[in-house]
N, CA, C and O atoms as a Maestro MAE file, in Angstrom:
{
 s_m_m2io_version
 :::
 2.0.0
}

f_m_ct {
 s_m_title
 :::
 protein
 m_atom[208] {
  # First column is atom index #
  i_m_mmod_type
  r_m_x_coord
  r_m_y_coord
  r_m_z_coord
  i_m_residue_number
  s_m_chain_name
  s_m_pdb_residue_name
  s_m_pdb_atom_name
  i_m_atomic_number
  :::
  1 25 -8.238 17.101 2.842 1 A "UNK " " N  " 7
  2 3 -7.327 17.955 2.126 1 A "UNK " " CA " 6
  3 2 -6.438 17.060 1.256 1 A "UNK " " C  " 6
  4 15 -5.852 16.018 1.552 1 A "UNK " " O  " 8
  5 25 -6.489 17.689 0.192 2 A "UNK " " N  " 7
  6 3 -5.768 16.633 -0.918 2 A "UNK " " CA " 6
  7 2 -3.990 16.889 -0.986 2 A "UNK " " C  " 6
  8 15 -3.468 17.820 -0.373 2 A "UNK " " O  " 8
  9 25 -3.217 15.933 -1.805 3 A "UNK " " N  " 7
  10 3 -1.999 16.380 -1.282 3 A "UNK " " CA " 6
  11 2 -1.393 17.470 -2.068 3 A "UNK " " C  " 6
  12 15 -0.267 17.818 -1.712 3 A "UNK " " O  " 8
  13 25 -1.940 18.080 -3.086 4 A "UNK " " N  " 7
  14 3 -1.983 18.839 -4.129 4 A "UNK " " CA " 6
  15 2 -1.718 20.327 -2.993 4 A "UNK " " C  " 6
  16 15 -0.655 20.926 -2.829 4 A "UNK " " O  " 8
  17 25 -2.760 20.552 -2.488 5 A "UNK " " N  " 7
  18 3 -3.111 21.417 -1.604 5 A "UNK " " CA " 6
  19 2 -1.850 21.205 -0.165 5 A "UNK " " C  " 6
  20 15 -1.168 22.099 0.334 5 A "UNK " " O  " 8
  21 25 -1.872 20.065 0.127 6 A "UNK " " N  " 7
  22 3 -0.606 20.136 1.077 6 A "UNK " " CA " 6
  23 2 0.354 20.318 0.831 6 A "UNK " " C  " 6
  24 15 1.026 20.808 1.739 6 A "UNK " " O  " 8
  25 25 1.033 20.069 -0.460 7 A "UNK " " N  " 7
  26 3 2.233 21.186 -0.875 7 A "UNK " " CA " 6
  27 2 2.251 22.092 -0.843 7 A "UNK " " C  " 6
  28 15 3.129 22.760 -0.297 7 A "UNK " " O  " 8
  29 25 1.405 22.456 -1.346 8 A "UNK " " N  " 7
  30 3 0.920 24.256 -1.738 8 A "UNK " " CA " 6
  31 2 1.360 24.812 -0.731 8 A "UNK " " C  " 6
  32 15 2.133 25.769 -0.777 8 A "UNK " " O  " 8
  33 25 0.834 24.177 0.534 9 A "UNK " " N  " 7
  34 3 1.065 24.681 1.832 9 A "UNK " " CA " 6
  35 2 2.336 25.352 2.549 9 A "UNK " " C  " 6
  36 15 2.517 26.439 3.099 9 A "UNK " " O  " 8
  37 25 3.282 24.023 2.254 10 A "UNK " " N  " 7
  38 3 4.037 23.614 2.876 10 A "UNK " " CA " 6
  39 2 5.249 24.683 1.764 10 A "UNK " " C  " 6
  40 15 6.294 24.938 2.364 10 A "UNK " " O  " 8
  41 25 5.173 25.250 0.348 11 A "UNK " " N  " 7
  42 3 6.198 26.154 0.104 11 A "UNK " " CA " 6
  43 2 4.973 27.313 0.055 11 A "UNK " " C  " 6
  44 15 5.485 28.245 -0.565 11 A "UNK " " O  " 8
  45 25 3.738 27.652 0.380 12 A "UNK " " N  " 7
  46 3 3.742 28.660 0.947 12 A "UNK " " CA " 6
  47 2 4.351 29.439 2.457 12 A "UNK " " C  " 6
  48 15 4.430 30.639 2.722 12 A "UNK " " O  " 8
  49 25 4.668 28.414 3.158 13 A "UNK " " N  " 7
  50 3 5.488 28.864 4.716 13 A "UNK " " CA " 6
  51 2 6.971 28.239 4.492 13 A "UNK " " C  " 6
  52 15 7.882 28.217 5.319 13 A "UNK " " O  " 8
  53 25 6.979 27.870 3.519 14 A "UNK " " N  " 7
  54 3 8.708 27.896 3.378 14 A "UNK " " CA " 6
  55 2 9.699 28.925 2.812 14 A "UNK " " C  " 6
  56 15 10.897 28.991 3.088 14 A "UNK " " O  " 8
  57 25 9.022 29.702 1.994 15 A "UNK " " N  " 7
  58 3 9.444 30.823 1.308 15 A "UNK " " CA " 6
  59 2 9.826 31.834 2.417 15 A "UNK " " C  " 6
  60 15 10.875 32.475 2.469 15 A "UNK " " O  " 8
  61 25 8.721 31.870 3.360 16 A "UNK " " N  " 7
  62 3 8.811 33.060 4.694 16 A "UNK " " CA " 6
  63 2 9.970 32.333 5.577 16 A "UNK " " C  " 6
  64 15 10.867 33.070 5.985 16 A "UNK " " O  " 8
  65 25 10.025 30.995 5.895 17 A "UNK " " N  " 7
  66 3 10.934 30.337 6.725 17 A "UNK " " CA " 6
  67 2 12.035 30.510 6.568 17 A "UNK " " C  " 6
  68 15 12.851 30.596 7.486 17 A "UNK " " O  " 8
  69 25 12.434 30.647 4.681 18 A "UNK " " N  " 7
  70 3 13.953 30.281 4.402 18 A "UNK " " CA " 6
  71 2 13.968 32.625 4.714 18 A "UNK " " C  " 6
  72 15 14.266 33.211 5.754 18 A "UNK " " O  " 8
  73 25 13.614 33.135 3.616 19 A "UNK " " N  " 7
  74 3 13.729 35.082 3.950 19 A "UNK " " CA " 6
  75 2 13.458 35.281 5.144 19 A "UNK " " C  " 6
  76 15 14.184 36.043 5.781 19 A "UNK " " O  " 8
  77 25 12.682 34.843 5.580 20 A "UNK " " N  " 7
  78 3 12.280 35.529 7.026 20 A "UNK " " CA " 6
  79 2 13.554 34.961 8.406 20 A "UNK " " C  " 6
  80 15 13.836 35.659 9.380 20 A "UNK " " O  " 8
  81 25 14.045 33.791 8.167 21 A "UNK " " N  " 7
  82 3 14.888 33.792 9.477 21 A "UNK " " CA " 6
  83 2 16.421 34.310 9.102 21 A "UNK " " C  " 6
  84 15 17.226 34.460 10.021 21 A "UNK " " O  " 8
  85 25 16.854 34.615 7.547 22 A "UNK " " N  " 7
  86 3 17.970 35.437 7.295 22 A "UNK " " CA " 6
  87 2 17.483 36.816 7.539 22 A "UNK " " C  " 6
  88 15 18.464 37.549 7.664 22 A "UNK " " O  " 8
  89 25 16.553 37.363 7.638 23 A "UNK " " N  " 7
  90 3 16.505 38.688 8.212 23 A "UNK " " CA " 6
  91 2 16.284 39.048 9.633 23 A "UNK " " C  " 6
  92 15 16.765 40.036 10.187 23 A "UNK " " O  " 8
  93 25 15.311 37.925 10.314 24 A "UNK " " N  " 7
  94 3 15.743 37.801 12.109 24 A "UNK " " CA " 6
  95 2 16.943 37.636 12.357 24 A "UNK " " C  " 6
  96 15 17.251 38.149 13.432 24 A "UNK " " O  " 8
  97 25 17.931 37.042 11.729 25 A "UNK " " N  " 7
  98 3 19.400 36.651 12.075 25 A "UNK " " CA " 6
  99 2 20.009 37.764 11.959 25 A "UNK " " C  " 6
  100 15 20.903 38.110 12.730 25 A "UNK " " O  " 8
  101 25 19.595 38.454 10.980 26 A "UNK " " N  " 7
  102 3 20.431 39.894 10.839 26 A "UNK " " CA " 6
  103 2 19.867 40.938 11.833 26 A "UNK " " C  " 6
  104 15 20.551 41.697 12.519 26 A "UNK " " O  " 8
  105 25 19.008 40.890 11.817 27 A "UNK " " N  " 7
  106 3 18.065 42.153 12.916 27 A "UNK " " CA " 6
  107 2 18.971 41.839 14.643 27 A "UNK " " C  " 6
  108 15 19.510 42.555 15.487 27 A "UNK " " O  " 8
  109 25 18.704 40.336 14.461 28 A "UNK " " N  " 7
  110 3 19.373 40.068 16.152 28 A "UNK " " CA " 6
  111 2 21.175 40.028 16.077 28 A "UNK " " C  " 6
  112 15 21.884 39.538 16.956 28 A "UNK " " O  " 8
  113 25 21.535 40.498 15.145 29 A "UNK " " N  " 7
  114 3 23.024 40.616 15.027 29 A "UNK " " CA " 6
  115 2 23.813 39.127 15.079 29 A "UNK " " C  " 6
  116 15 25.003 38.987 15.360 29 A "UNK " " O  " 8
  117 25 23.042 38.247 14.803 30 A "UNK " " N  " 7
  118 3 23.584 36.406 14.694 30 A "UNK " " CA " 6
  119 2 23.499 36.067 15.944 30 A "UNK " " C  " 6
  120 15 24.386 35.859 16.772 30 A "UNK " " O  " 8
  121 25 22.258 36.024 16.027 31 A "UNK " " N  " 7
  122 3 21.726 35.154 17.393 31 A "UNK " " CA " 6
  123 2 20.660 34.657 16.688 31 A "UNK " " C  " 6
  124 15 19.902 35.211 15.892 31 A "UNK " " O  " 8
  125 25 20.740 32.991 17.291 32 A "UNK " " N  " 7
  126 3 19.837 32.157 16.738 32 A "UNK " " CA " 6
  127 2 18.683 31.556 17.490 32 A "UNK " " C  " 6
  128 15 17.858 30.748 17.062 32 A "UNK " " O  " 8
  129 25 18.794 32.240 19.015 33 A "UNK " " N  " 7
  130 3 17.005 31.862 19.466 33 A "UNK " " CA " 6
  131 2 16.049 32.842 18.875 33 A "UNK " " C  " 6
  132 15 15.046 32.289 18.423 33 A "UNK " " O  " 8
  133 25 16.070 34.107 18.752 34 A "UNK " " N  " 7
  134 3 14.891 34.751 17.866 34 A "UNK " " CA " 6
  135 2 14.602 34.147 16.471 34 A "UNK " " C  " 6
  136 15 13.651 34.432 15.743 34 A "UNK " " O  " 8
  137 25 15.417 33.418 16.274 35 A "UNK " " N  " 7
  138 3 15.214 33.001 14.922 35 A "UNK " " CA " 6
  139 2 14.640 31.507 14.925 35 A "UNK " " C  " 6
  140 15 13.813 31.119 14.100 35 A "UNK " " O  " 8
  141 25 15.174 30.709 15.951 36 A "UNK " " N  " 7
  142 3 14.007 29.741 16.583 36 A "UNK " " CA " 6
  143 2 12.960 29.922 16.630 36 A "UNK " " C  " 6
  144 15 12.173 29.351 15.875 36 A "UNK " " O  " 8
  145 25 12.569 30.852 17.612 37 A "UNK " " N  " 7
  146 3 11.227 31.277 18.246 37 A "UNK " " CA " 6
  147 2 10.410 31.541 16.730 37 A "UNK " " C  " 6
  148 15 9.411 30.862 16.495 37 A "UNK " " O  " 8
  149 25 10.811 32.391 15.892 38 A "UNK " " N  " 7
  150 3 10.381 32.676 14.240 38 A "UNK " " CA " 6
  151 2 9.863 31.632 13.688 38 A "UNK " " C  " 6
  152 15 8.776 31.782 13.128 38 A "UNK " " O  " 8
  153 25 10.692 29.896 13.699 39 A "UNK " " N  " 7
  154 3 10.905 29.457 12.767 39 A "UNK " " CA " 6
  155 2 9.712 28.122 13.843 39 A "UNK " " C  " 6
  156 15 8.972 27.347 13.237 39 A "UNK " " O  " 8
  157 25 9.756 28.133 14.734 40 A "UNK " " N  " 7
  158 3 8.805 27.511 15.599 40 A "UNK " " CA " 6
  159 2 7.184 27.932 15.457 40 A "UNK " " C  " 6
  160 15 6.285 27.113 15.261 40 A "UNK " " O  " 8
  161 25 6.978 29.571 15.617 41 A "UNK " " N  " 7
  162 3 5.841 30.158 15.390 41 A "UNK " " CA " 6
  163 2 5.456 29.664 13.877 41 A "UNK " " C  " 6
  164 15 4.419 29.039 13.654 41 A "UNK " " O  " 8
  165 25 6.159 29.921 13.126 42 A "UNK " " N  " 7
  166 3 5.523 29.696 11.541 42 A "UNK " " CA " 6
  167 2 5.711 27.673 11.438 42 A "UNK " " C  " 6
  168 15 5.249 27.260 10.375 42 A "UNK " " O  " 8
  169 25 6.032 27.040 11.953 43 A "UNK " " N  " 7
  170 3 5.882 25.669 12.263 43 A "UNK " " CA " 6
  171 2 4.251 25.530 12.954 43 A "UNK " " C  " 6
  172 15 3.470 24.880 12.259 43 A "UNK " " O  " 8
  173 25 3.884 25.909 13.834 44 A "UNK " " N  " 7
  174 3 2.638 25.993 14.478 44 A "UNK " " CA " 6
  175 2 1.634 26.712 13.943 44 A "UNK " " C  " 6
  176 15 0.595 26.605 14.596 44 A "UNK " " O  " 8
  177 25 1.580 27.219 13.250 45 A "UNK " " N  " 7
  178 3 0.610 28.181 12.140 45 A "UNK " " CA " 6
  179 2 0.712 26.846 10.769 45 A "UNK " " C  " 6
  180 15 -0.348 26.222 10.712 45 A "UNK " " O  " 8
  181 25 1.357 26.553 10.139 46 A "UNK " " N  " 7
  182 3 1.902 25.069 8.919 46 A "UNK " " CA " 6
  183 2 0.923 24.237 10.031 46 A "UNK " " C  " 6
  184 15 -0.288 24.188 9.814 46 A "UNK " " O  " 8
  185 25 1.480 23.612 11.183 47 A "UNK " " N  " 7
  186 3 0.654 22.875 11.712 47 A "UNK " " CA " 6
  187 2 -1.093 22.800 12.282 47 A "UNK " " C  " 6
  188 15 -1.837 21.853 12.537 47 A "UNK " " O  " 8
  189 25 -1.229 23.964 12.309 48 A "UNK " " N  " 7
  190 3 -2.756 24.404 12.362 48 A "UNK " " CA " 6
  191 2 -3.570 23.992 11.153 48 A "UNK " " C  " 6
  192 15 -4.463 23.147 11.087 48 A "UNK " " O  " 8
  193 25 -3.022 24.838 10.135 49 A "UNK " " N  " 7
  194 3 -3.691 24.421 8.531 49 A "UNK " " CA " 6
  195 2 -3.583 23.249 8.356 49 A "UNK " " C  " 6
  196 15 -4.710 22.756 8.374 49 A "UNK " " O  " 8
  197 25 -2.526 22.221 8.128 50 A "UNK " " N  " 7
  198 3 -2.553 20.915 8.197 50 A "UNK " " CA " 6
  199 2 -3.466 20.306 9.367 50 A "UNK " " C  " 6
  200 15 -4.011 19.365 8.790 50 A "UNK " " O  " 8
  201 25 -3.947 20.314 10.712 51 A "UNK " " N  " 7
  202 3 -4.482 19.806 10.877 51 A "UNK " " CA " 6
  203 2 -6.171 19.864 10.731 51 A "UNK " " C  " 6
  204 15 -7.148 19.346 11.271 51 A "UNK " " O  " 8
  205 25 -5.894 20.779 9.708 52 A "UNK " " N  " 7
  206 3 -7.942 21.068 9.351 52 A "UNK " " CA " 6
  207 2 -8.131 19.470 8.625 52 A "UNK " " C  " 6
  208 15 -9.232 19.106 8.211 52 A "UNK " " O  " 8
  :::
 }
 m_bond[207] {
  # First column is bond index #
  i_m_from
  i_m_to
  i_m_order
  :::
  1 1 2 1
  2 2 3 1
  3 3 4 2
  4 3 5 1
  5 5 6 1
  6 6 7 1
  7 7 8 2
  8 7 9 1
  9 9 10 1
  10 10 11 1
  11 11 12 2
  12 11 13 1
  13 13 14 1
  14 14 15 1
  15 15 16 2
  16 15 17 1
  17 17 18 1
  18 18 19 1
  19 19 20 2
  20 19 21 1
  21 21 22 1
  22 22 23 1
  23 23 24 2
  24 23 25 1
  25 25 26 1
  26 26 27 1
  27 27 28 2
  28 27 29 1
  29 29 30 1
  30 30 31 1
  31 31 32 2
  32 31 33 1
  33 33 34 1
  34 34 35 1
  35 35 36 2
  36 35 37 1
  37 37 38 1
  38 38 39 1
  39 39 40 2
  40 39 41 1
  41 41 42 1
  42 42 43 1
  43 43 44 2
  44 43 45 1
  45 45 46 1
  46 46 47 1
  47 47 48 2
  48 47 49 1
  49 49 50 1
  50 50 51 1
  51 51 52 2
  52 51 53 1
  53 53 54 1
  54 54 55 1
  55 55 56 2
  56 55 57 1
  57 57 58 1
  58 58 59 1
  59 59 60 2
  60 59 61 1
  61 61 62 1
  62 62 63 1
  63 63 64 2
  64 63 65 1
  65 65 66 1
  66 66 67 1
  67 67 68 2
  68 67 69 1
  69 69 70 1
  70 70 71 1
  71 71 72 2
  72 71 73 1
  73 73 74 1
  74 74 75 1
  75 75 76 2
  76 75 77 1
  77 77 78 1
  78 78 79 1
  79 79 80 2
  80 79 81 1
  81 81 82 1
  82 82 83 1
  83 83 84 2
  84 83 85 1
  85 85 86 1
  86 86 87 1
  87 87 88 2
  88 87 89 1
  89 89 90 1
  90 90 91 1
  91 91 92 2
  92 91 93 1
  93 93 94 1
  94 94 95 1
  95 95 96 2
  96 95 97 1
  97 97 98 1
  98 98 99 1
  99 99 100 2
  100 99 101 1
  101 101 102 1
  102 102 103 1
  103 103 104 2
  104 103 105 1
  105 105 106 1
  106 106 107 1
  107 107 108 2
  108 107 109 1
  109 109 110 1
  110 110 111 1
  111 111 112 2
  112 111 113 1
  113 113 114 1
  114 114 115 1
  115 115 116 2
  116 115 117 1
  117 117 118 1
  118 118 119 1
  119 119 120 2
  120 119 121 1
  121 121 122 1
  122 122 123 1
  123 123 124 2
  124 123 125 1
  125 125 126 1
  126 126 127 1
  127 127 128 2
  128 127 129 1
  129 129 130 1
  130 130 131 1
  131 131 132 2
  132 131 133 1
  133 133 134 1
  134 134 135 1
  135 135 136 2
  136 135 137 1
  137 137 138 1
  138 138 139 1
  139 139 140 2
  140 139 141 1
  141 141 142 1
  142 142 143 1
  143 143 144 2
  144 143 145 1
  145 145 146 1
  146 146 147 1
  147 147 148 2
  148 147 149 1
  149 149 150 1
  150 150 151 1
  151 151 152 2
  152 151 153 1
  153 153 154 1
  154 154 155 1
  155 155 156 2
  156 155 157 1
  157 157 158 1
  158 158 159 1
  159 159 160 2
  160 159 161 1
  161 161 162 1
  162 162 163 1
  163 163 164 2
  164 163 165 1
  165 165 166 1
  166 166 167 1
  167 167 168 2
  168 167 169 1
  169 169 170 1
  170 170 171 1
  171 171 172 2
  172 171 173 1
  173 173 174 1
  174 174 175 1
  175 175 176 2
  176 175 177 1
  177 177 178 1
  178 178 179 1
  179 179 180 2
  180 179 181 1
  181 181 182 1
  182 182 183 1
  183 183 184 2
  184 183 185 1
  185 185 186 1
  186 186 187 1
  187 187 188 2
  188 187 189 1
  189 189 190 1
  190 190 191 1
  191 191 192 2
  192 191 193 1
  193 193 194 1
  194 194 195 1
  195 195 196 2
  196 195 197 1
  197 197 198 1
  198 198 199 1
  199 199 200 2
  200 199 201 1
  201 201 202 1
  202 202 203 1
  203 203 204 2
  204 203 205 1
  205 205 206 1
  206 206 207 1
  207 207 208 2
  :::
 }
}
């Protein structure tokens, strides 16, 4: 995998990382382990694709 493609990657799951854990934060009323657990899951999915 070229590194062209590993960027790509890496702000395709950043876009969801940065919107997606301001709206878990809001859903859980400002609690920040659901938003861990969020930001961990989409870390391990980034890390899957990277390790093809």
């Amino acid at each position: 995998m070229n590194v062209s493609r590993k960027l790509g990657i890496l702000v395709f799951f950043a876009v969801p990382a940065i919107i997606g854990g301001g709206i878990t934060y809001h859903i859980f009323d400002g609690n920040y382990v659901p938003v861990l657990i969020y930001e961990t899951l989409l870390l391990s999915i980034a890390g899957a694709y990277f390790s093809k």
